[in-house]
N, CA, C and O of each residue as an XYZ file, in Angstrom:
484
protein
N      84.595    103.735     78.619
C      84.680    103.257     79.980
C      86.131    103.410     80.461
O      87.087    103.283     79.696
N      86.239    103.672     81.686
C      87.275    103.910     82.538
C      87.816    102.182     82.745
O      87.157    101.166     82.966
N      89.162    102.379     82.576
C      89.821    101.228     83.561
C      89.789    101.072     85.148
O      89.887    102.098     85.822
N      89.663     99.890     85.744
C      89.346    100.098     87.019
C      90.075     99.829     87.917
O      89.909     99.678     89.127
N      91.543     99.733     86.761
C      92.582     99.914     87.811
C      93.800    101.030     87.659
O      94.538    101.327     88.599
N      93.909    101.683     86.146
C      94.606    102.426     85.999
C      93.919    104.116     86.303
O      94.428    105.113     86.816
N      92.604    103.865     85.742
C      91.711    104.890     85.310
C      91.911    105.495     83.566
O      91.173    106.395     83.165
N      92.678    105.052     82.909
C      92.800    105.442     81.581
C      91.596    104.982     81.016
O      90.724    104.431     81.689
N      91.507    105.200     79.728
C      90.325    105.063     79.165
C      90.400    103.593     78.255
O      91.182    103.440     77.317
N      89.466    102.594     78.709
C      89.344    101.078     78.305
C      89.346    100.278     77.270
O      89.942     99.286     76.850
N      88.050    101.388     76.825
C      87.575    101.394     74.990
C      85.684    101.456     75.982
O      85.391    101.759     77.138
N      85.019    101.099     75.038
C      83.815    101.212     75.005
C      82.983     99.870     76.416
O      82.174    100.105     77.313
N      83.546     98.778     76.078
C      83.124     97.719     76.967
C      84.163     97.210     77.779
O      83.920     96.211     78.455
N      84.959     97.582     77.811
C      86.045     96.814     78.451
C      86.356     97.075     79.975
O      86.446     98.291     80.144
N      86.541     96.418     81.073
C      86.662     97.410     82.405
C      87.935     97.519     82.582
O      88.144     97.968     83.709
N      89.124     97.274     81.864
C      90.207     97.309     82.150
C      91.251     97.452     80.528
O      91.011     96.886     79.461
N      92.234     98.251     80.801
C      92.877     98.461     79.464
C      94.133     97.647     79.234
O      94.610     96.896     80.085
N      94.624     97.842     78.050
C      95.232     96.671     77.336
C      96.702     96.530     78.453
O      97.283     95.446     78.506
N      97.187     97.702     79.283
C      98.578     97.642     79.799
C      98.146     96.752     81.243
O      98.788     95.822     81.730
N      96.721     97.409     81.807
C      96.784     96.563     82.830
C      96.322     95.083     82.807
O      96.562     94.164     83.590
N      95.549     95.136     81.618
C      95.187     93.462     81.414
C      96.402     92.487     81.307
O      96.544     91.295     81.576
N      97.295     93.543     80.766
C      98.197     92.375     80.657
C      99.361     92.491     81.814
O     100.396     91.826     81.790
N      99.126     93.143     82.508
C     100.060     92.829     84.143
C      98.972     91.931     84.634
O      99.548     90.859     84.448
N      98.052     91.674     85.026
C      96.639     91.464     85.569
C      96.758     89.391     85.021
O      96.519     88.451     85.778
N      97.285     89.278     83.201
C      97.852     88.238     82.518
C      98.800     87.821     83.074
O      98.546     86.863     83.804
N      99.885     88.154     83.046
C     100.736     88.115     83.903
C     101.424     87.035     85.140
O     102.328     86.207     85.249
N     100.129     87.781     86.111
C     100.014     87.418     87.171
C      99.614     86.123     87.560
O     100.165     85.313     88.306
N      98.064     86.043     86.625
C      97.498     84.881     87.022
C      98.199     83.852     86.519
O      98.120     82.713     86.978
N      98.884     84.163     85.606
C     100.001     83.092     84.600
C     100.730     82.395     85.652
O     100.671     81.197     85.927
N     101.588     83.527     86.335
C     102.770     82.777     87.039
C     103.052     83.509     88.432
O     104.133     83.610     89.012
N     101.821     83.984     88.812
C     101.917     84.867     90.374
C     102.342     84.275     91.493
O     103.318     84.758     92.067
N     101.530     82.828     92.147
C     101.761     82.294     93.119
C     103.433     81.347     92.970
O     104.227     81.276     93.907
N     103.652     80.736     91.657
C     104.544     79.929     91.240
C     105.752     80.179     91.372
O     106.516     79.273     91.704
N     106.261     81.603     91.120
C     107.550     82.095     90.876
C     107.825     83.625     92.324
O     107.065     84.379     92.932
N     109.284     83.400     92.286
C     109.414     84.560     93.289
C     109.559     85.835     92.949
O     110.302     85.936     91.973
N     109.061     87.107     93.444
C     109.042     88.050     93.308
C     109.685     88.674     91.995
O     109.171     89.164     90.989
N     111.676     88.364     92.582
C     112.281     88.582     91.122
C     111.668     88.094     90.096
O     110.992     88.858     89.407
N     111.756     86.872     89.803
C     111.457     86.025     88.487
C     110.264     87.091     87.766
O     110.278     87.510     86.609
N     109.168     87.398     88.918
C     107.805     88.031     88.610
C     108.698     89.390     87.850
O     108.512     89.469     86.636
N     109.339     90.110     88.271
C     109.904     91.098     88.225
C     110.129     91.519     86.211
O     109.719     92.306     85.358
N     111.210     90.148     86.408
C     111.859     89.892     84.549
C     110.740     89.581     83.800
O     110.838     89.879     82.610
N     109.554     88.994     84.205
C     108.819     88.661     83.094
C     107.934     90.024     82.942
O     107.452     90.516     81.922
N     107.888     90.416     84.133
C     107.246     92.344     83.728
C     108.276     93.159     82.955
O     107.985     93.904     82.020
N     109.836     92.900     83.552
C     110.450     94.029     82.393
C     109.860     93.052     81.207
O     108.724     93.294     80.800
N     110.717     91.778     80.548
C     110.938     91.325     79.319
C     109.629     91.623     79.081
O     110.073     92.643     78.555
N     108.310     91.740     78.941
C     107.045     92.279     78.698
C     107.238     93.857     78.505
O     106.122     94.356     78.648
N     107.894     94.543     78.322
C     108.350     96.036     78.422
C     107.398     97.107     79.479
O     106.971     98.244     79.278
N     107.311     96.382     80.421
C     106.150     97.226     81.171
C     106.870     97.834     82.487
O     107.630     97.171     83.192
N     106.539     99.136     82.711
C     107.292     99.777     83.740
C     106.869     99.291     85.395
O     105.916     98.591     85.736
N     107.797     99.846     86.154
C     107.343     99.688     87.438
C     106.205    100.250     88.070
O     105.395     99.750     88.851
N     106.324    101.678     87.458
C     104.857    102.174     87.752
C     103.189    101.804     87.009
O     102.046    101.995     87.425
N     103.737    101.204     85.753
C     102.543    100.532     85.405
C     102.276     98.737     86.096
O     101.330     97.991     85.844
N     103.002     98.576     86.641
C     102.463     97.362     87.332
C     102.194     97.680     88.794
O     101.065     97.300     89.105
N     103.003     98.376     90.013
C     102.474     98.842     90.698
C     100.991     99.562     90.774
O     100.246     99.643     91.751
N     100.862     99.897     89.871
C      99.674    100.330     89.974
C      98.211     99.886     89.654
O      97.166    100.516     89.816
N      98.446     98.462     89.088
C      97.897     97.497     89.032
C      97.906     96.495     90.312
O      96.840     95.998     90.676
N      98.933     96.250     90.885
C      99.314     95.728     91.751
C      98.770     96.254     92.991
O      98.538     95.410     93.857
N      98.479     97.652     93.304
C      98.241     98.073     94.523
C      96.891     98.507     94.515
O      96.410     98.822     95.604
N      96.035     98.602     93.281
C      95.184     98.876     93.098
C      93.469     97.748     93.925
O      93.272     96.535     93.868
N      92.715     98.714     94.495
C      91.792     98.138     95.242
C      90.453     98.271     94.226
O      89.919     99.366     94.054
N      90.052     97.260     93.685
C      88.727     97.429     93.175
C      87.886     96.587     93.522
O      87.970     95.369     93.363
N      86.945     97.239     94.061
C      85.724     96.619     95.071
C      86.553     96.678     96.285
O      87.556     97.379     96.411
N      86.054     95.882     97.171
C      86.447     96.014     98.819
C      87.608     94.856     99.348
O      88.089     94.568    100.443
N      87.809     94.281     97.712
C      88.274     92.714     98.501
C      89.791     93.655     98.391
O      90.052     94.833     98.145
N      90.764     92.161     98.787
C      92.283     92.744     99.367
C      93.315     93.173     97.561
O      92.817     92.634     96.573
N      94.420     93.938     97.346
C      94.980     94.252     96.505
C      94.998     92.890     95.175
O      94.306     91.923     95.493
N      95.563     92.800     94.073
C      96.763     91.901     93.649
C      97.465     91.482     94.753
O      97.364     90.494     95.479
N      98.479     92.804     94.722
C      99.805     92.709     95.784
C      99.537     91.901     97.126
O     100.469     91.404     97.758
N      98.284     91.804     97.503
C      97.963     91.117     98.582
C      97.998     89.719     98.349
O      98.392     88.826     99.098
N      97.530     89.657     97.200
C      97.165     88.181     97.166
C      98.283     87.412     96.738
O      98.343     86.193     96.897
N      99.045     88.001     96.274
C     100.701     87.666     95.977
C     101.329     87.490     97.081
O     101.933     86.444     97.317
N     101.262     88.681     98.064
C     102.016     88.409     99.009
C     101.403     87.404    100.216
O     101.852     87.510    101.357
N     100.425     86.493     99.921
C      99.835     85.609    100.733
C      99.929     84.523     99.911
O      99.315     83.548    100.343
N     100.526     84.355     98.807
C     100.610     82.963     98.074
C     102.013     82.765     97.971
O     102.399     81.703     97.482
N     103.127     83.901     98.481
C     104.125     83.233     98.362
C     104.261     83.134     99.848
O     104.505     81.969    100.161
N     104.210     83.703    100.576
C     104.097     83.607    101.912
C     103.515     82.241    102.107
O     104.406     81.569    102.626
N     102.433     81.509    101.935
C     102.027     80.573    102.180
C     102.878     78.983    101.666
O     102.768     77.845    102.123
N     103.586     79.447    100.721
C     104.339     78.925    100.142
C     105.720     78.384    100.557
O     106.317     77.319    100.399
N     106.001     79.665    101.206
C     107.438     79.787    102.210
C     107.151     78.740    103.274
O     107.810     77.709    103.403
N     105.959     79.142    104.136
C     105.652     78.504    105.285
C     105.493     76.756    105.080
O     105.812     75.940    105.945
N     104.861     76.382    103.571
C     104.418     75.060    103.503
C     106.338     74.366    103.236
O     106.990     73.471    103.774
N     106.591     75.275    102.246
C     108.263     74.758    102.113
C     109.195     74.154    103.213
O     110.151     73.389    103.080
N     108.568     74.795    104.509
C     109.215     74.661    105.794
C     109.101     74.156    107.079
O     109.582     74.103    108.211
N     107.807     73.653    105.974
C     106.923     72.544    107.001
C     105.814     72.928    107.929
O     105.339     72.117    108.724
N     105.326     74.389    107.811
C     104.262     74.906    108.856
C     103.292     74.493    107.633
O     103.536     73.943    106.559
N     101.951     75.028    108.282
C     101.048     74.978    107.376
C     100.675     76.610    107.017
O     100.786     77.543    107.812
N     100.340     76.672    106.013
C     100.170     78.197    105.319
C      98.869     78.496    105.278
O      97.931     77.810    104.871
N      98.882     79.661    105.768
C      97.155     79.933    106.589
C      96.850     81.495    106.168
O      95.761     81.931    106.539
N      97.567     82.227    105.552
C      97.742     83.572    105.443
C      96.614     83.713    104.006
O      96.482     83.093    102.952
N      96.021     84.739    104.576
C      94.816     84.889    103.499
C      95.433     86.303    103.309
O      96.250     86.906    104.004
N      94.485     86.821    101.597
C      94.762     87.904    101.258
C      94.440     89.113    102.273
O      95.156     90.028    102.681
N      93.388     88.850    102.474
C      93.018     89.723    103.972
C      93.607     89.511    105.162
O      93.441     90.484    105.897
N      94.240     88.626    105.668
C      95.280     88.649    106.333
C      96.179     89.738    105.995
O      96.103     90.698    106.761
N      97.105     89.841    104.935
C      97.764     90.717    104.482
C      97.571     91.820    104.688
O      98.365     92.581    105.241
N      96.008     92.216    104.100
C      95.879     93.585    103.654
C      95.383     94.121    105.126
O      95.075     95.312    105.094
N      95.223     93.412    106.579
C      95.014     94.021    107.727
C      96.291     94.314    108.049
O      96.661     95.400    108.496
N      97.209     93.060    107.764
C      98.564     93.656    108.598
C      99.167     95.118    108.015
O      99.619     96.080    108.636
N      98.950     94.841    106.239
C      99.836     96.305    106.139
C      99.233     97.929    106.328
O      99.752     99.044    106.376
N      97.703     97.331    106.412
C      96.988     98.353    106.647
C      97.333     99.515    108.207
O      97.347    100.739    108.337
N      97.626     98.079    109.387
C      97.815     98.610    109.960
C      99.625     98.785    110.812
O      99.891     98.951    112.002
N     100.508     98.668    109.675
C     101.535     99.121    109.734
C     101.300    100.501    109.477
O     101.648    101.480    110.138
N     100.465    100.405    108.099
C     100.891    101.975    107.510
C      99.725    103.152    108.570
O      99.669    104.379    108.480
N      99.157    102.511    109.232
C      98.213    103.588    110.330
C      99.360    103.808    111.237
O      99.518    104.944    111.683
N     100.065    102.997    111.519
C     101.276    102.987    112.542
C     102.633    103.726    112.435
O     103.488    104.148    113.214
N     102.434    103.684    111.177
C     103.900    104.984    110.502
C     103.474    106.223    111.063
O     102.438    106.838    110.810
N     104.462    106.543    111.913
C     104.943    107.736    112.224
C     104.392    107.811    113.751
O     104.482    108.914    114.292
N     104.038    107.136    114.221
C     103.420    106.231    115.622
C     104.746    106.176    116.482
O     104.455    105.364    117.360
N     105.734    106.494    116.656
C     106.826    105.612    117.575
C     107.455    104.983    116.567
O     108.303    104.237    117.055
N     107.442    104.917    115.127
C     107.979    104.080    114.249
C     109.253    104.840    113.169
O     108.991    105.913    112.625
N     110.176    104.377    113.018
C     111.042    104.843    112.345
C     111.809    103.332    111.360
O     111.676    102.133    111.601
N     112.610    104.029    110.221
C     113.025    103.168    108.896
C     114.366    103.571    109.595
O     114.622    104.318    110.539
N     115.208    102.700    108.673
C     116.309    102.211    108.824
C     116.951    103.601    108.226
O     116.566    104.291    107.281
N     118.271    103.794    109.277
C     118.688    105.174    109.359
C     118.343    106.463    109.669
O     118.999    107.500    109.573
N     117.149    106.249    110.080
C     116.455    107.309    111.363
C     117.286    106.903    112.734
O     117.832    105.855    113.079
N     117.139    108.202    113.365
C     117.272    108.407    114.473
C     115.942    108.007    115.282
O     114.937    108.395    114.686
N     115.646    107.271    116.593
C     114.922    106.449    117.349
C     114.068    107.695    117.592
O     114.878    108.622    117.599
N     113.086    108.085    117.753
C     112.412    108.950    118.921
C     112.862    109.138    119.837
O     113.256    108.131    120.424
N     113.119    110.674    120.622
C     113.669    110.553    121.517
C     115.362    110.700    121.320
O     115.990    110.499    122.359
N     115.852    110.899    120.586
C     117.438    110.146    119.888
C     117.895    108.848    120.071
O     117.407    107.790    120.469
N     119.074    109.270    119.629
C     119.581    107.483    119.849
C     119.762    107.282    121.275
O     119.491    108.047    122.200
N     120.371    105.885    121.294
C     120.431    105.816    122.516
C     121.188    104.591    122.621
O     121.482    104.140    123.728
C-alpha cells in the first residue's frame, strides 16, 4: 500500500509510512500548543527534513482542509483568544483564504521586490 501522504510505499496494511507517521506524531503531540519555530526544532531534533514535513503538512487527503491548515487555524485562534477576540477561524476558513490568494497570484499581485504592474510609481 501506498502512503497517503507521501506516496512511498507503507508496507502491506498501513496507509501511511514510518517518516510521515511520525511528522503526522508530531503534530498531534504539540501542534496547536507551541509556535511555529518551537514546531520547527522538534522536526529538526527528530532528524526530519523540510521537505519531508512539508509534504506531510501540505498534503490533502480526502477533501477536508491540509495539516498546515489546521495548524494555521489553531494558532491563529490562539493569537486572537490571547488578545482578547474570540477565535473563530476554522481549518476551512484557512484553506478558502489561501486557496484563493493562490488563484489570485499573478492577478494584479506582486511579492516583495517586484516592480507594481504597470511600474513603480
Amino acid at each position: 500500500m501506498r502512503c497517503a501522504y507521501c506516496r512511498a510505499r507503507a508496507g502491506l496494511i498501513r496507509r501511511t509510512c514510518p517518516t510521515c507517521a511520525k511528522v503526522i506524531a508530531i503534530v498531534d503531540k504539540a501542534g496547536g500548543n507551541v509556535g511555529f519555530q518551537t514546531l520547527v526544532d522538534i522536526f529538526k531534533a527528530e532528524g526530519l527534513t523540510q521537505q519531508q514535513v512539508d509534504i506531510v503538512l501540505d498534503a490533502h487527503v480526502g477533501r477536508g482542509p491540509s495539516i498546515r491548515d489546521r495548524l494555521t487555524s489553531q494558532m491563529t485562534n490562539a493569537l486572537m483568544r490571547g488578545l482578547g477576540m474570540p477565535g473563530r477561524q476554522s481549518p476551512e476558513d484557512v484553506r478558502r483564504v489561501r486557496e484563493s490568494m493562490n488563484s489570485a497570484a499573478g492577478q494584479g499581485t506582486y511579492t516583495q521586490g517586484q516592480e507594481p504592474p504597470g511600474g513603480s510609481h
